[in-house]
C-alpha positions as CSV (number, residue, x, y, z in Angstrom):
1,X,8.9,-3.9,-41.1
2,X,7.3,-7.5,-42.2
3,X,10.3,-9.7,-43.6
4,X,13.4,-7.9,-42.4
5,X,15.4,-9.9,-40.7
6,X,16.2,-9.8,-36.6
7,X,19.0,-8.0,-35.5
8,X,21.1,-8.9,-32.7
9,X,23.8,-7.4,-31.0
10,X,26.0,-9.1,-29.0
11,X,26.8,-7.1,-25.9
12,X,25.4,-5.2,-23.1
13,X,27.4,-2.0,-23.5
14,X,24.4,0.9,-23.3
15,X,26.9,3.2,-25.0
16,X,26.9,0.6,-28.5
17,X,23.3,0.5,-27.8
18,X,22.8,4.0,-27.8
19,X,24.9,4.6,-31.0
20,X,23.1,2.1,-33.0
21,X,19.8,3.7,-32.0
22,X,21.1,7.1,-32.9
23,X,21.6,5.7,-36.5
24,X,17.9,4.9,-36.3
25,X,18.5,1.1,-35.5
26,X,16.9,-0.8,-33.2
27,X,18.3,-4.3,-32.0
28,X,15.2,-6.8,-31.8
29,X,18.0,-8.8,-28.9
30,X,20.7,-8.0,-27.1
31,X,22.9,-11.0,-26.3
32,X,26.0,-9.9,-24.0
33,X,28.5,-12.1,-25.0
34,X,31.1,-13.3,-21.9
35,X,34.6,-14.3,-23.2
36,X,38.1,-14.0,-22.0
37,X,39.2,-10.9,-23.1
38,X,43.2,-11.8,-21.8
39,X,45.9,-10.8,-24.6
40,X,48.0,-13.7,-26.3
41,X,51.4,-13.3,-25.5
42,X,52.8,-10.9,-27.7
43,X,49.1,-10.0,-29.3
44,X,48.9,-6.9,-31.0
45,X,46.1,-4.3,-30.3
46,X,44.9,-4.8,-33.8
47,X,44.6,-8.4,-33.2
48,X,43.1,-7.8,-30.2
49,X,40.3,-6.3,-30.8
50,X,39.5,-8.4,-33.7
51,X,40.2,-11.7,-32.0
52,X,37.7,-10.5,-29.7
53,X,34.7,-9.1,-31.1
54,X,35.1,-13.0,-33.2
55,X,35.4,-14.2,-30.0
56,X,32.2,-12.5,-29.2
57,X,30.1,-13.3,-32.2
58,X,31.0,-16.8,-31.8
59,X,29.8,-17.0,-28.4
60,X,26.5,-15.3,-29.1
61,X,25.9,-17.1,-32.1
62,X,26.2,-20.7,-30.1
63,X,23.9,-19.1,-27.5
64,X,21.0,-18.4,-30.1
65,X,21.6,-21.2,-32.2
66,X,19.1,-23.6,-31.2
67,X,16.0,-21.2,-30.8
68,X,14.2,-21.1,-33.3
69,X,13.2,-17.4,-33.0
70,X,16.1,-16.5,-33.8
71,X,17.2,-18.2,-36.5
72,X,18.2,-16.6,-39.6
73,X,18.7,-13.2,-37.7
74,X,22.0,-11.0,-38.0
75,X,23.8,-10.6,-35.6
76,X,27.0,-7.7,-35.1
77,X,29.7,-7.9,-31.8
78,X,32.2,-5.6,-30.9
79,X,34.9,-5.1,-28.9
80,X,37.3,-1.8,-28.3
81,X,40.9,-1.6,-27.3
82,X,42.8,1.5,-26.2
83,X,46.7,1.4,-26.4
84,X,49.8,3.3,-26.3
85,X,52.0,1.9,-28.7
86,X,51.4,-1.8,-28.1
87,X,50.9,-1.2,-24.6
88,X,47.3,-2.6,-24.3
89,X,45.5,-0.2,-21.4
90,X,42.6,-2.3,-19.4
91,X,39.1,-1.6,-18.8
92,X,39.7,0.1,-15.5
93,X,37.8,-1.6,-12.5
94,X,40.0,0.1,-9.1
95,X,40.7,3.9,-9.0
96,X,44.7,2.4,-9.4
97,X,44.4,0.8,-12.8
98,X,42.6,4.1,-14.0
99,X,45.2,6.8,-12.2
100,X,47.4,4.5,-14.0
101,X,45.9,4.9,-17.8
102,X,44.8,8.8,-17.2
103,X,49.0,9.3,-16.3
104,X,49.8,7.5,-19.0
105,X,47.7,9.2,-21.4
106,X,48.2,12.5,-20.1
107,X,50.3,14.6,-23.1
108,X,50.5,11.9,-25.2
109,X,49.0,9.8,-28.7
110,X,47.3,6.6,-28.3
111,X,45.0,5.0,-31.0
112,X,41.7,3.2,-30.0
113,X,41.1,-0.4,-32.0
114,X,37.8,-1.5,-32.8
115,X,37.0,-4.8,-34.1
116,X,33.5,-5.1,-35.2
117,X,32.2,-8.9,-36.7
118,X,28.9,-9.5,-38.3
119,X,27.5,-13.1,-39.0
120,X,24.5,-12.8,-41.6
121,X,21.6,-14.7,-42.0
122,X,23.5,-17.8,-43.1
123,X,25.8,-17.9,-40.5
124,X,28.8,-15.8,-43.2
125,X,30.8,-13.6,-41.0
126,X,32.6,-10.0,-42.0
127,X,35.1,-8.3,-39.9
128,X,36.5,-4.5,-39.9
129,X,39.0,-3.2,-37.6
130,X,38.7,0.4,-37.2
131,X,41.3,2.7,-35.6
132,X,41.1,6.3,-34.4
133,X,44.3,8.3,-33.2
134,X,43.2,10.5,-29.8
135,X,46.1,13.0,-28.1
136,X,44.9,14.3,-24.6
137,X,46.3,17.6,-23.2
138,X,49.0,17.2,-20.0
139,X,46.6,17.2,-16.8
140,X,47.6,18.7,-14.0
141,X,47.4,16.7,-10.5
142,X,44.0,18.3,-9.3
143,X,42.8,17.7,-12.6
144,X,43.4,13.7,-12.2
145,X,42.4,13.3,-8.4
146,X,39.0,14.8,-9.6
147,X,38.4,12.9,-12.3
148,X,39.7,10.0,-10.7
149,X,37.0,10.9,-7.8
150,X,34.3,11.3,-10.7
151,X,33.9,7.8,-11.3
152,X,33.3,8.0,-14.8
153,X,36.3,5.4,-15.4
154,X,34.9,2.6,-14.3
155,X,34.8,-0.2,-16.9
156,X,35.9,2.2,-19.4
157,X,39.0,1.3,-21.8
158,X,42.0,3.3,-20.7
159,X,40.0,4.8,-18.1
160,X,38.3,7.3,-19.6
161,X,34.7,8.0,-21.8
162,X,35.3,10.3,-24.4
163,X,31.4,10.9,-24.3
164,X,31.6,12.2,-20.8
165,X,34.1,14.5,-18.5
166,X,37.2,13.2,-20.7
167,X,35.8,15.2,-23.7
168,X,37.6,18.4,-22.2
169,X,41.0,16.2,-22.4
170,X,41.0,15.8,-25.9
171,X,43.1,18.1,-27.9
172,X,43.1,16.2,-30.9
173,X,40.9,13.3,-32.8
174,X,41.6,11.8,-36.2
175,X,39.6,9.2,-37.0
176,X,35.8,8.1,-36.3
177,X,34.7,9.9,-33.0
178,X,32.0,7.1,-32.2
179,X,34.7,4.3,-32.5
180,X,36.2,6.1,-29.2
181,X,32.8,5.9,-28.0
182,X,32.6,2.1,-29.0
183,X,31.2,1.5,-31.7
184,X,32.1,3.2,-35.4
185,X,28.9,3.9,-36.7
186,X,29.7,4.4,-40.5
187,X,31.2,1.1,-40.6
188,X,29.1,-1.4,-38.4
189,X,25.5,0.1,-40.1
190,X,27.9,-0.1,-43.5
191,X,28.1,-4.0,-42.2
192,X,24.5,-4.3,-41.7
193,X,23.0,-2.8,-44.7
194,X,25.3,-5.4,-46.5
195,X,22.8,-8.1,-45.4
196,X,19.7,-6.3,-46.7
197,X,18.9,-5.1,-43.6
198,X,16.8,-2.1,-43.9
199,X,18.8,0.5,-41.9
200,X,17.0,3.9,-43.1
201,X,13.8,2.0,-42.3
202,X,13.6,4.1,-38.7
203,X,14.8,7.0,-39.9
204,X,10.9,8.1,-41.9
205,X,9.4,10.6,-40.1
206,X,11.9,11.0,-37.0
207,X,11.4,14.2,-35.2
């Protein structure tokens, strides 16, 4: 569409990309955006995840900032934290650190955290923090050793993908579903149409 501005988002997750498309938007860049994602001592979830996706948006927009090409382009970062209590779970890289999140969870509440951050054409950012509550049935042993041996873990908060095999764990969900996924879609294209970016533009005459 001639005159809209760029849109960039800041990360390489294929899961926010995906969303976002599904909402009939497509990201002209995709800048992944590598911070520290380390807690403060004594950081809250909530902060957490807001501190970070600012983390993120800062780092993407110093990356970009010189080009030309991209100047005057919005750009939108993320970042999602799952927790229990103020127990911040990790991304799970070793089959330990995700037996040890899918116990924990097992039976129990624990809210997902979303910070979203949006800097507009002039460089103005807007934050949200989203939060969804999630209670997964109790799994039985054979249960976790084949999930565990699944795979689907890896690199996911908490240890699990709501989108995928962990679906089947989920008794109850109140809250935004695609926030669990990664991204809360109502509020990050709310974000984006507040620039004047046309977001219904790809949605005429989608089959």
């Amino acid at each position: 569409m001639p005159g809209r501005p760029k849109l960039i988002l800041a990360s390489g997750s294929p899961r926010r990309l995906a969303l976002l498309q599904q909402a009939g938007i497509e990201p002209d860049k995709l800048v992944p955006a590598e911070i520290d994602e380390t807690p403060v001592p004594r950081e809250s979830p909530r902060k957490l995840a807001l501190r970070l996706a600012r983390d993120k948006a800062s780092e993407a927009t110093r990356r970009i900032r010189d080009d030309e090409d991209w100047q005057g382009a919005v750009l939108l970062a993320a970042d999602t934290v799952v927790c229990v209590g103020r127990r911040i779970l990790p991304k799970a890289e070793t089959v330990d650190e995700a037996a040890a999140c899918i116990r924990l969870l097992s039976g129990r509440s624990h809210r997902v955290y979303t910070g979203l951050c949006l800097v507009d054409q002039h460089e103005r950012t807007r934050a949200r923090l989203v939060e969804t509550r999630v209670r997964f049935k109790r799994l039985g042993r054979d249960e976790i050793d084949a999930y565990l041996a699944s795979g689907e873990w890896r690199g996911k908060a908490g240890g699990y993908a709501i989108q995928g095999i962990a679906g089947a764990f989920v008794v109850s969900l109140i809250g935004s579903y695609t926030n669990v996924v990664g991204l809360p879609l109502t509020e990050a294209v709310g974000l984006i149409a507040g620039t004047g970016y046309p977001v219904t533009f790809g949605w005429i005459n989608q089959t």
